[in-house]
PyMOL Python script that loads the backbone (N, CA, C, O; Angstrom):
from pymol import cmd

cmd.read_pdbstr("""\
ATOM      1  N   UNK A   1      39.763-223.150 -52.089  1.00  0.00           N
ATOM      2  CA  UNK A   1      41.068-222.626 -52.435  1.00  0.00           C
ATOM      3  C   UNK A   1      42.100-223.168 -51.451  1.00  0.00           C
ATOM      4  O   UNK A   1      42.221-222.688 -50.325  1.00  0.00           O
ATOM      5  N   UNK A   2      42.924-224.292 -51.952  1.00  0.00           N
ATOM      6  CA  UNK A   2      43.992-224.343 -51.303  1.00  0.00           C
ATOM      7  C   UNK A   2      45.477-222.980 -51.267  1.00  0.00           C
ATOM      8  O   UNK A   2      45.887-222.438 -52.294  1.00  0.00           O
ATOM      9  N   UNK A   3      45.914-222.753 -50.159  1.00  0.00           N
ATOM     10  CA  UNK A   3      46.925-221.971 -49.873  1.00  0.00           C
ATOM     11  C   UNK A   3      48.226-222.693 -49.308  1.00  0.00           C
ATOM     12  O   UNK A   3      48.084-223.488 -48.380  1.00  0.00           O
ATOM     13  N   UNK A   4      49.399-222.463 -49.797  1.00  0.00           N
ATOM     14  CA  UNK A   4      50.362-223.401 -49.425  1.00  0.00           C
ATOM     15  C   UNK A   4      51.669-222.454 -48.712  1.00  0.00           C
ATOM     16  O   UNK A   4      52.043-221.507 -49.404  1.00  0.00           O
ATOM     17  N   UNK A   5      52.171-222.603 -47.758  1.00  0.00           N
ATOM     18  CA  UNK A   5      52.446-221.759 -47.483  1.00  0.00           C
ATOM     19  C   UNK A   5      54.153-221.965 -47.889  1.00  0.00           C
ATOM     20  O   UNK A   5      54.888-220.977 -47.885  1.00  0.00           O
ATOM     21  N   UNK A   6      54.761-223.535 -48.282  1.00  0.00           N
ATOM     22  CA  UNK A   6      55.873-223.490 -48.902  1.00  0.00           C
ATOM     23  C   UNK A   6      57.252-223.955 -47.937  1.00  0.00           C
ATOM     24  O   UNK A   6      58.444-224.146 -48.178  1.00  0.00           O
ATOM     25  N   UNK A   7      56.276-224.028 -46.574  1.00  0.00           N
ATOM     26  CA  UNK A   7      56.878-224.763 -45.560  1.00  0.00           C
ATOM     27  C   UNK A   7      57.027-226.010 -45.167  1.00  0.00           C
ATOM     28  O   UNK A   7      55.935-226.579 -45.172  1.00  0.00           O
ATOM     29  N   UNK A   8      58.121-226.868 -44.739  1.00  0.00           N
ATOM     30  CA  UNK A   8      58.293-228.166 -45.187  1.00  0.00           C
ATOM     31  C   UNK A   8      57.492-228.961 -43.964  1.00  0.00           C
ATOM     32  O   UNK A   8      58.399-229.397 -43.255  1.00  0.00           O
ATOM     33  N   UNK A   9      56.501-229.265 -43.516  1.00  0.00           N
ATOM     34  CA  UNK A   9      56.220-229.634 -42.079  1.00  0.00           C
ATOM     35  C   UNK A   9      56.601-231.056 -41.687  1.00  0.00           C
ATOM     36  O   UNK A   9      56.247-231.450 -40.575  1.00  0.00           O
ATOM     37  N   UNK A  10      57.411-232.008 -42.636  1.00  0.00           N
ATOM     38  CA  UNK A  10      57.419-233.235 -41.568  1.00  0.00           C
ATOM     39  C   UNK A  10      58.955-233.054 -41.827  1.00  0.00           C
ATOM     40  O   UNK A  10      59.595-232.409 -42.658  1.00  0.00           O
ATOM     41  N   UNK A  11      59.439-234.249 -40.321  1.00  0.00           N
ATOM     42  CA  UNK A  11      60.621-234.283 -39.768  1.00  0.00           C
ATOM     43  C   UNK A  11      61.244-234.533 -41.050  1.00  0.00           C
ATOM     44  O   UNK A  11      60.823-235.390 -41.827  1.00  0.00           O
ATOM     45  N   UNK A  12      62.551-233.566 -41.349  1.00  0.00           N
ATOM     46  CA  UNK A  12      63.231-233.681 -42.536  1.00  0.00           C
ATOM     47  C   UNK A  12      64.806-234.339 -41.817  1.00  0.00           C
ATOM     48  O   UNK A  12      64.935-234.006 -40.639  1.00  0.00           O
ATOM     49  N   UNK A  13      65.697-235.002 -42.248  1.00  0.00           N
ATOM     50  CA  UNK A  13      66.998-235.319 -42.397  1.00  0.00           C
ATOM     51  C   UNK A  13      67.643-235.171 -43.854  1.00  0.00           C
ATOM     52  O   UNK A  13      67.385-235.818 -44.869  1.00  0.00           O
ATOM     53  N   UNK A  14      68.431-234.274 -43.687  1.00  0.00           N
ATOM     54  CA  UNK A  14      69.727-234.269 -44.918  1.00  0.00           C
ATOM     55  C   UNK A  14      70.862-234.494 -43.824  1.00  0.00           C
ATOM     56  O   UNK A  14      70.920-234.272 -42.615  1.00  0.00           O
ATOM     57  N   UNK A  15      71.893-235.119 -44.923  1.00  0.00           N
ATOM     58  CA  UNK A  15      73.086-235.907 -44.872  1.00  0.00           C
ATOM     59  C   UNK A  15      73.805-235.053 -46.282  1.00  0.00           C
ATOM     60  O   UNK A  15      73.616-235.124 -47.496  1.00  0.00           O
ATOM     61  N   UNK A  16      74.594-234.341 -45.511  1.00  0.00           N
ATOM     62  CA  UNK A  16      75.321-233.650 -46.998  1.00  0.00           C
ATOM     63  C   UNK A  16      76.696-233.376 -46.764  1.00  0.00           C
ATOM     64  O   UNK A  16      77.146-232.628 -45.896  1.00  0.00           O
ATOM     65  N   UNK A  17      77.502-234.218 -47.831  1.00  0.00           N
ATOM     66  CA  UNK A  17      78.887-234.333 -47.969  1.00  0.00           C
ATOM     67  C   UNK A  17      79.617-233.300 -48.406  1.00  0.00           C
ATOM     68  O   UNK A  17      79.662-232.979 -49.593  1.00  0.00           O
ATOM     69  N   UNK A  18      80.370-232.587 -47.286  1.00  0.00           N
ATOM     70  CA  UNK A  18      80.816-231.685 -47.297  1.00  0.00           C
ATOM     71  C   UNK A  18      81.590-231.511 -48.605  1.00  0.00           C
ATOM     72  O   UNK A  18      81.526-230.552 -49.375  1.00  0.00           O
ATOM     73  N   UNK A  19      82.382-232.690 -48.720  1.00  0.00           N
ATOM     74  CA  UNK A  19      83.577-232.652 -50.386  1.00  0.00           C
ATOM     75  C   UNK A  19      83.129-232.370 -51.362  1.00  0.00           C
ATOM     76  O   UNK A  19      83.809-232.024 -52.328  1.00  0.00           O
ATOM     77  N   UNK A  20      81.427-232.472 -51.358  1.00  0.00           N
ATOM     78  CA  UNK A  20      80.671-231.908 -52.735  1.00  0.00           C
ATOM     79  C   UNK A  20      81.152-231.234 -53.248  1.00  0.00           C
ATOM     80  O   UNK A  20      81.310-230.127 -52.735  1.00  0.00           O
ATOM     81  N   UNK A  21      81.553-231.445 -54.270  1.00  0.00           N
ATOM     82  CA  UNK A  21      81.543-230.346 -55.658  1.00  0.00           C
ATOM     83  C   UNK A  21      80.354-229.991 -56.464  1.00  0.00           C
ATOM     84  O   UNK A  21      79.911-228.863 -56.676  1.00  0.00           O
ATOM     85  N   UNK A  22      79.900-231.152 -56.887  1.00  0.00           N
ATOM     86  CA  UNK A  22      78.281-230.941 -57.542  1.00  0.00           C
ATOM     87  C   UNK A  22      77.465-230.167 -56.701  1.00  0.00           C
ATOM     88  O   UNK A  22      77.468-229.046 -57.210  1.00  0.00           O
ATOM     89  N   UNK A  23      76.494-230.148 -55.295  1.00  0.00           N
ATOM     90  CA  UNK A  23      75.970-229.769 -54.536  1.00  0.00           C
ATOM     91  C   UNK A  23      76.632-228.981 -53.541  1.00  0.00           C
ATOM     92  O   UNK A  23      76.891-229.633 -52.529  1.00  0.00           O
ATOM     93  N   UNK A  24      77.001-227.734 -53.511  1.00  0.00           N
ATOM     94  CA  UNK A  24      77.663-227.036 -52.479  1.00  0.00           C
ATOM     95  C   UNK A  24      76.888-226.910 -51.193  1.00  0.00           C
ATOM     96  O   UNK A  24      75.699-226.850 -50.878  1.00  0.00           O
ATOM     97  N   UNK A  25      78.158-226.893 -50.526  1.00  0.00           N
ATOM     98  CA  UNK A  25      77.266-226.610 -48.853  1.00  0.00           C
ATOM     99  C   UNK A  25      76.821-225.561 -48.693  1.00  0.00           C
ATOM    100  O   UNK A  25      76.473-225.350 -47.531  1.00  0.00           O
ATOM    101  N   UNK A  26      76.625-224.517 -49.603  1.00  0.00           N
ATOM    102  CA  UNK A  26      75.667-223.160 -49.684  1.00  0.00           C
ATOM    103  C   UNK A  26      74.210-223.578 -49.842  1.00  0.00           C
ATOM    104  O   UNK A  26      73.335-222.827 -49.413  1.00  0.00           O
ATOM    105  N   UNK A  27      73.969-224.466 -50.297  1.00  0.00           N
ATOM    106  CA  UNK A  27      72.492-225.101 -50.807  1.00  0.00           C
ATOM    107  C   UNK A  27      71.749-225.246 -49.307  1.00  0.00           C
ATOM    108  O   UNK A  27      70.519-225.257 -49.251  1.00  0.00           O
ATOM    109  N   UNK A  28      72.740-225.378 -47.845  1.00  0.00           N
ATOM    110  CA  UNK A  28      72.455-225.691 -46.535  1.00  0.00           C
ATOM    111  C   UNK A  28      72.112-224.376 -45.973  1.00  0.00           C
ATOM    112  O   UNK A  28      71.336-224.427 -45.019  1.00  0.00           O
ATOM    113  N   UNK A  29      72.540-223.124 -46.368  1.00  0.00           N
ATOM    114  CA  UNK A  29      72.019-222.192 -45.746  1.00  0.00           C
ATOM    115  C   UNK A  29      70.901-221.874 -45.987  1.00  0.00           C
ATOM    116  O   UNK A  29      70.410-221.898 -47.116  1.00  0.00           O
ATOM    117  N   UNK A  30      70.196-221.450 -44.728  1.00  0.00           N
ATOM    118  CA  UNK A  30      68.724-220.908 -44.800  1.00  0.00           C
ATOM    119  C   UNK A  30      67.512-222.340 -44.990  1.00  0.00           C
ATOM    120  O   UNK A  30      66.286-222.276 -45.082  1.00  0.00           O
ATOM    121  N   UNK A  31      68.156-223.213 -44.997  1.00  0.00           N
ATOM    122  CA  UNK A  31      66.791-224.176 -45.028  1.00  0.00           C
ATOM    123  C   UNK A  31      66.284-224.315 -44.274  1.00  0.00           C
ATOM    124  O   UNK A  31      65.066-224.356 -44.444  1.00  0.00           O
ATOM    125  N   UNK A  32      66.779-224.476 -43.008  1.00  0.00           N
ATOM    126  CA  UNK A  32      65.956-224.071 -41.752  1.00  0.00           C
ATOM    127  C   UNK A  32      64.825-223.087 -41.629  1.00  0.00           C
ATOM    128  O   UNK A  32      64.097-223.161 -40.639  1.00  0.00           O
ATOM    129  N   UNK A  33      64.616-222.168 -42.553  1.00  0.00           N
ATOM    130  CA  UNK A  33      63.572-221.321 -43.017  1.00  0.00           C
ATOM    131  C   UNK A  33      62.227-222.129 -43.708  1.00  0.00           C
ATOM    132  O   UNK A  33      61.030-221.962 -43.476  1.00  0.00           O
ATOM    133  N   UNK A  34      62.671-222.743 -44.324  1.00  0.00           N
ATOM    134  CA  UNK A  34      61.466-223.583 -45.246  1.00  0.00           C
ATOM    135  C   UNK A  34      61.224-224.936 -45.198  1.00  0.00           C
ATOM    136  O   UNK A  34      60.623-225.459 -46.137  1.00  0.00           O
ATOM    137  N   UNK A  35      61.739-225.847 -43.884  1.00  0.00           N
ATOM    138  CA  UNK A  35      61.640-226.962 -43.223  1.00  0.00           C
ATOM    139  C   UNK A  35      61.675-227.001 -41.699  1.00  0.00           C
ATOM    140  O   UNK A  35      62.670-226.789 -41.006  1.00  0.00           O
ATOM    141  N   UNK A  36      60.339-227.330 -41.240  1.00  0.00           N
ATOM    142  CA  UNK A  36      59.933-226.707 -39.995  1.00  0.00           C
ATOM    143  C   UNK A  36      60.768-227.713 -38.546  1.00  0.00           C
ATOM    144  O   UNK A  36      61.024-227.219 -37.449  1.00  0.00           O
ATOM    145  N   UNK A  37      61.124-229.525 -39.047  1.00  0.00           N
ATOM    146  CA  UNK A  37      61.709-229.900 -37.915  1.00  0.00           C
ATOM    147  C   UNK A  37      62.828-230.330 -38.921  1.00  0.00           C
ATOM    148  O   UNK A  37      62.579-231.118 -39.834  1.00  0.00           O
ATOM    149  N   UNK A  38      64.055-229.794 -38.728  1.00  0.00           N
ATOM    150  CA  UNK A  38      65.355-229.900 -39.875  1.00  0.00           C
ATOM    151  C   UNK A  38      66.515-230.697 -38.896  1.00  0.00           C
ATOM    152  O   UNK A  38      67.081-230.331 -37.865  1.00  0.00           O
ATOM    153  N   UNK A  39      66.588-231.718 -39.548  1.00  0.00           N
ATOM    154  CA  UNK A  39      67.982-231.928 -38.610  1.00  0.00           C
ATOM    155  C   UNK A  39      69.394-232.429 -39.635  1.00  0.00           C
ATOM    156  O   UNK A  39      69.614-233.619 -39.860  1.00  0.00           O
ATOM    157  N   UNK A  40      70.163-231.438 -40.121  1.00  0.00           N
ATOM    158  CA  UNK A  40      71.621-231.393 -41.200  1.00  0.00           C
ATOM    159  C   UNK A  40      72.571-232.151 -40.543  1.00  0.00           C
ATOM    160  O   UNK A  40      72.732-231.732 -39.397  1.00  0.00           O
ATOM    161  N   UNK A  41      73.243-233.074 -40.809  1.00  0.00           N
ATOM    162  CA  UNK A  41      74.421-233.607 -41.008  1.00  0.00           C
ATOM    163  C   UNK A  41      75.494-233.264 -42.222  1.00  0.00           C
ATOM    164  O   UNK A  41      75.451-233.358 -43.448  1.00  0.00           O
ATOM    165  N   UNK A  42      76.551-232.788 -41.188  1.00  0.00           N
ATOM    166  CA  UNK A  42      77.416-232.420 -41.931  1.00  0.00           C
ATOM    167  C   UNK A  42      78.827-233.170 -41.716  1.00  0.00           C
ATOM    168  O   UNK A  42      79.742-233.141 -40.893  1.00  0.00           O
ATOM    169  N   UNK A  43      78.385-234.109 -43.337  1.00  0.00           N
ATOM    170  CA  UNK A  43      79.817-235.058 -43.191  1.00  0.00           C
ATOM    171  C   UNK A  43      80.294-234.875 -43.567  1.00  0.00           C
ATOM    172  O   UNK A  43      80.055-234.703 -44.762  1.00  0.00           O
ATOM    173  N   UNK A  44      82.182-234.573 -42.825  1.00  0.00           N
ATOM    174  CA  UNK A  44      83.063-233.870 -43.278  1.00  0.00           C
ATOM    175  C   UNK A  44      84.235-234.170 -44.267  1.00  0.00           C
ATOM    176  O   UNK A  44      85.115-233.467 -44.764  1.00  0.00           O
ATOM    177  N   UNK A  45      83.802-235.883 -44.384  1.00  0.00           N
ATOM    178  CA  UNK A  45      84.218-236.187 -45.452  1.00  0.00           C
ATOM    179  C   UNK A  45      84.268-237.366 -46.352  1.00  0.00           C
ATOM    180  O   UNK A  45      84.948-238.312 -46.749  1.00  0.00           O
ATOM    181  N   UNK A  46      82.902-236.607 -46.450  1.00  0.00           N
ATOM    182  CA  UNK A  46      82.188-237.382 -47.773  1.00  0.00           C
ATOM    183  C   UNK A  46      82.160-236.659 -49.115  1.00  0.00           C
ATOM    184  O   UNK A  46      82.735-235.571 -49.107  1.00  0.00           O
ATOM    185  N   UNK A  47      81.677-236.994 -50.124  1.00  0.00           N
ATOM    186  CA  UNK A  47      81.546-236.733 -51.399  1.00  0.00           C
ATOM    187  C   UNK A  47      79.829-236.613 -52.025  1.00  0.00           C
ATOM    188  O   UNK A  47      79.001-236.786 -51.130  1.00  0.00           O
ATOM    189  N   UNK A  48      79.347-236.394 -53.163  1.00  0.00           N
ATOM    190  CA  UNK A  48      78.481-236.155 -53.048  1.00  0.00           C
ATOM    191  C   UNK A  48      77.539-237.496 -52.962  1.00  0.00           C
ATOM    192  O   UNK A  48      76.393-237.378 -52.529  1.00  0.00           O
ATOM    193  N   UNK A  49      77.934-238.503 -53.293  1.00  0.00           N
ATOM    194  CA  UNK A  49      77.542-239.914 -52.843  1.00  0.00           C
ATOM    195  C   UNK A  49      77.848-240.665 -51.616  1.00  0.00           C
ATOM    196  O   UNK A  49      78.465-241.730 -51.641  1.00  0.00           O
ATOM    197  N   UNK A  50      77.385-240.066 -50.467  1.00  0.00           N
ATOM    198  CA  UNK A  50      77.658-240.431 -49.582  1.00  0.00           C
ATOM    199  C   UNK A  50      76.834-241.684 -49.079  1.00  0.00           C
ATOM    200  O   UNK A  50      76.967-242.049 -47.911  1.00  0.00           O
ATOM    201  N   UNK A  51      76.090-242.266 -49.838  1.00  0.00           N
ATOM    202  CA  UNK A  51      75.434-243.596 -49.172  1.00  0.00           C
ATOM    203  C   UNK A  51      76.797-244.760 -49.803  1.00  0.00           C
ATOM    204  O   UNK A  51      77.443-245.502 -49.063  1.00  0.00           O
ATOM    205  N   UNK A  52      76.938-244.674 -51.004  1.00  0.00           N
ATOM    206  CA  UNK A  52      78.244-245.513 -51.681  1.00  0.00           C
ATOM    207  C   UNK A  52      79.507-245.271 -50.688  1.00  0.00           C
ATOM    208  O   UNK A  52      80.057-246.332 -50.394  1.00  0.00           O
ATOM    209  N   UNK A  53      80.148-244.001 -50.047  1.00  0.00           N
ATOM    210  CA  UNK A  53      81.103-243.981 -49.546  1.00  0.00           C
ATOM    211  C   UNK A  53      80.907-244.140 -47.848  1.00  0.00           C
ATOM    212  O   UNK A  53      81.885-243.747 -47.213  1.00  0.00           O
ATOM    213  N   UNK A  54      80.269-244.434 -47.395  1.00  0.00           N
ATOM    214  CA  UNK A  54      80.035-244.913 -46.178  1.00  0.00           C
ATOM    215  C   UNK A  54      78.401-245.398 -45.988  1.00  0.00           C
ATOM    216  O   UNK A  54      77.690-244.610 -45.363  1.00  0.00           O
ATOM    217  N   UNK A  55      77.872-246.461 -46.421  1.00  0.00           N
ATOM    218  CA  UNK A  55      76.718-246.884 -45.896  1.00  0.00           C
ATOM    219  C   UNK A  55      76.073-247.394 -44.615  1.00  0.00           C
ATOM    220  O   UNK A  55      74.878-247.649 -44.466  1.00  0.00           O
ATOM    221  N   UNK A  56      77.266-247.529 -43.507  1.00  0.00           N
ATOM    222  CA  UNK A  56      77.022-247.988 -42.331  1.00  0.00           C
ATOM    223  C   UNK A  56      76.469-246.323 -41.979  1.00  0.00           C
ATOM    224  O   UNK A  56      75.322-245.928 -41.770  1.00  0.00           O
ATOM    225  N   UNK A  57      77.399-245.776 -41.999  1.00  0.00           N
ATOM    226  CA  UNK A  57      76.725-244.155 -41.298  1.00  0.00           C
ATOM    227  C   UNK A  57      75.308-243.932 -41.372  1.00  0.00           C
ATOM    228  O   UNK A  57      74.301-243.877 -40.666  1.00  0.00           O
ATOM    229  N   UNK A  58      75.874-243.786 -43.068  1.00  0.00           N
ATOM    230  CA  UNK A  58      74.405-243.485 -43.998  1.00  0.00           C
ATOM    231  C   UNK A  58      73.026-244.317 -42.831  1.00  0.00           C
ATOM    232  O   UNK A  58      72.236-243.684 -42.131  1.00  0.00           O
ATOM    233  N   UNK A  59      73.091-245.458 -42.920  1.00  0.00           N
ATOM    234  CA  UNK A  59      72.092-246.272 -42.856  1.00  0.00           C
ATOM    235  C   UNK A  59      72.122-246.185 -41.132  1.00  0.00           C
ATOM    236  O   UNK A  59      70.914-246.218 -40.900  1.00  0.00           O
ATOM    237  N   UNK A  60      72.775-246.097 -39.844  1.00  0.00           N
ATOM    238  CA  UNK A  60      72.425-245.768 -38.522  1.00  0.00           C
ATOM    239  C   UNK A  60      71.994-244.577 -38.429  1.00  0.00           C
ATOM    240  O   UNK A  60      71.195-244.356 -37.519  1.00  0.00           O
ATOM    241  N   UNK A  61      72.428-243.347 -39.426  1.00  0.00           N
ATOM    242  CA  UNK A  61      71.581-242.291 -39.282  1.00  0.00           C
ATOM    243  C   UNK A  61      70.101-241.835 -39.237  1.00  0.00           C
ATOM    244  O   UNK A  61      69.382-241.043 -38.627  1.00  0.00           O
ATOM    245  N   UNK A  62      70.023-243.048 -40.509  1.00  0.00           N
ATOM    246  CA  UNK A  62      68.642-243.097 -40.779  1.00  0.00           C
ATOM    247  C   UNK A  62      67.773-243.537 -39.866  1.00  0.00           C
ATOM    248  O   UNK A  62      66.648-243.094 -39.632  1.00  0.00           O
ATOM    249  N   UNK A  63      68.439-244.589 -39.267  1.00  0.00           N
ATOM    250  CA  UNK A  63      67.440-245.716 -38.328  1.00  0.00           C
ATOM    251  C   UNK A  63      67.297-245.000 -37.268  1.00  0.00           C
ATOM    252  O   UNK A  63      66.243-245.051 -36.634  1.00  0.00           O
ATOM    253  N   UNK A  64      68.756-243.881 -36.734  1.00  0.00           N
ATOM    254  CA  UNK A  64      68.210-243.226 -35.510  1.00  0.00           C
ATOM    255  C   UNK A  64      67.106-242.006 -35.781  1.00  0.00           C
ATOM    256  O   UNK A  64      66.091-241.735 -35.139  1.00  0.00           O
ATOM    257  N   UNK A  65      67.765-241.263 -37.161  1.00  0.00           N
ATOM    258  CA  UNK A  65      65.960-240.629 -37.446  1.00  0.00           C
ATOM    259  C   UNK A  65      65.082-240.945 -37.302  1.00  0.00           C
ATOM    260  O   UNK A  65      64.424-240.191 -36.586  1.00  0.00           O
ATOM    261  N   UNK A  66      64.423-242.078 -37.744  1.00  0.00           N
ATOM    262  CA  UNK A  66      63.120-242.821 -37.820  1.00  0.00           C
ATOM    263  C   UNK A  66      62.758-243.882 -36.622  1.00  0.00           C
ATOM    264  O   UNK A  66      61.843-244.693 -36.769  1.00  0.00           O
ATOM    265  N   UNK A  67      63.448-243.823 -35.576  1.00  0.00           N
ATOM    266  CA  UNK A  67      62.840-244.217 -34.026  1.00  0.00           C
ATOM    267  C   UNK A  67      62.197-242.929 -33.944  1.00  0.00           C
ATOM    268  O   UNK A  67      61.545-242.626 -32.944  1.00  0.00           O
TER     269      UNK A  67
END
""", "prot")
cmd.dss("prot")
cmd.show_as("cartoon", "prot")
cmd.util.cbc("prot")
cmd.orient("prot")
């Protein structure tokens, strides 16, 4: 019997554009509950496509995640 307990265990990064309309920045509360190493970026002004509206960010964010 597997048991899952619903907790996210590997290093997570979100990047979430604050200007969202589609995805609200309410979707950010409490995830820290169900993703055990969380690290949120909150760009203040982006849209919900934020790799199209700034990909340099987008893409040093990433690279400094993944060192």
């Amino acid at each position: 019997m597997i048991l899952r307990s619903g907790i996210i265990k590997v290093p997570t990064l979100v990047i979430h554009g604050m200007k969202d309309t589609t995805i609200l920045p309410g979707v950010l509360d409490g995830l820290e509950h169900y993703v055990q190493d969380l690290k949120v970026l909150c760009a203040e002004n982006l849209d919900h496509s934020a790799m199209k509206e700034n990909p340099q960010m987008v893409a040093s964010e990433f690279i400094s995640f993944f060192k």
